[in-house]
N, C-alpha and C positions, 0 to 999 in steps of 0.2 A: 852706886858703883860709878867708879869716875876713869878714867885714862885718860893718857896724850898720845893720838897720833902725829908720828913723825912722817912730812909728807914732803921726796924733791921733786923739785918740779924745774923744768927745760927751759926756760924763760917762757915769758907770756904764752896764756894760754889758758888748757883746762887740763887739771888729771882728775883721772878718775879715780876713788878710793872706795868704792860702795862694797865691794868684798871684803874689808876691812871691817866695817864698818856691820857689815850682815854676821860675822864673827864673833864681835866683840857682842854684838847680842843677842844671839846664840849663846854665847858662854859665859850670859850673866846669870841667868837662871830667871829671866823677869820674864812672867807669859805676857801679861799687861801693865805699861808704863808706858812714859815718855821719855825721849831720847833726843837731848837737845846735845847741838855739837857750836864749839864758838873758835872763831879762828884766832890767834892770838897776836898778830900783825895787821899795820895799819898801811900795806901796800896791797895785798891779796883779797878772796873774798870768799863765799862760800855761795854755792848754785846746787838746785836740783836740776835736771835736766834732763833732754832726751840721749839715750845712752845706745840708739840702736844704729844709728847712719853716721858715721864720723863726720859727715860735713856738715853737721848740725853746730858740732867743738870747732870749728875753720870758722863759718859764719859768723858765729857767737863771740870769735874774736877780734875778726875782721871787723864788726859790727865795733866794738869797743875802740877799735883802734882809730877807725874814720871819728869817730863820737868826739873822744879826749886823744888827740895827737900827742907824740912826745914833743919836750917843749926847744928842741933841736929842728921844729919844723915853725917857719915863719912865723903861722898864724896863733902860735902859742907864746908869742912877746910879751904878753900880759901877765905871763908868773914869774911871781916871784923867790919862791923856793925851787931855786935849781942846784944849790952845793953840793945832792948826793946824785947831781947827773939829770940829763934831760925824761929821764922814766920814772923819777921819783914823783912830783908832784901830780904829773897825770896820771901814778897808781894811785896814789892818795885820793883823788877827784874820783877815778872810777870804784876803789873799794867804796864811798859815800855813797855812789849808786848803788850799790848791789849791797846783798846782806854779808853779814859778818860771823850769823848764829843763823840757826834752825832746828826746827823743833821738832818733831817726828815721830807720830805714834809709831807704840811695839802692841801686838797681838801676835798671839803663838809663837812668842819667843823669836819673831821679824818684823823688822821694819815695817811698815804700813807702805810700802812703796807702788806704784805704777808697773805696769808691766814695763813700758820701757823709760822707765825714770831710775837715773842714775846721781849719785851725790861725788859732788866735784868741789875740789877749791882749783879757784881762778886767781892764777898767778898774774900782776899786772907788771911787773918789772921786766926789762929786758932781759936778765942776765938768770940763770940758776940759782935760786934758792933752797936751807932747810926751812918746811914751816912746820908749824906747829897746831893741831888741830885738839882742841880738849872735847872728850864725847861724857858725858853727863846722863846716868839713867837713872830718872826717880819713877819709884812702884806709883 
């Protein structure tokens, strides 16, 4: 069983989509399997993550932002792909950190998840995006 989620996102940042996500498998009919999701953009990422304290989502991006600056800020003179804007290549740089896919057991027809573990794609661009998330369930 396979789908695309359709995910907007605010500029940089994290959303959350794990209710999506607990549905779509739920309404596979798979009690056991794996559930792999891949994002399909080479600016964003895909995180599990703690989903109970929002300053967890601040941190996590704050963190990325000090990491890889956009390249609108001095110390990023050294790139060279800037024609689609200063956020371009530092999303590029930071989707290379972070994963892209993930893989996720199913038992009794849910995720295998944490109590407070949430699944996110992390928007790395400034501006609003549609992304695209493909969820993947093999028995």
């Amino acid at each position: 069983m396979q789908t695309t989620f359709h995910i907007t996102t605010h500029g940089s940042g994290l959303t959350e989509f794990t209710d999506e996500i607990v549905r779509f498998v739920a309404n596979s009919g798979t009690d056991t399997g794996l559930l792999t999701l891949f994002v399909r953009h080479t600016s964003c990422s895909l995180l599990i993550s703690e989903n109970a304290d929002p300053d967890v989502k601040l941190d996590m991006h704050n963190f990325f932002a000090r990491l890889v600056p956009d390249a609108d800020d001095v110390s990023m003179n050294w790139l060279r792909h800037t024609c689609e804007g200063p956020d371009d290549m530092p999303a590029h740089i930071k989707a290379a950190l972070t994963p892209v896919s993930l893989s996720i057991p199913i038992s009794n027809d849910r995720p295998v998840l944490g109590t407070w573990q949430g699944i996110y794609l992390f928007e790395h661009r400034t501006h609003s995006h549609q992304r695209q998330v493909v969820g993947h369930i093999s028995p």
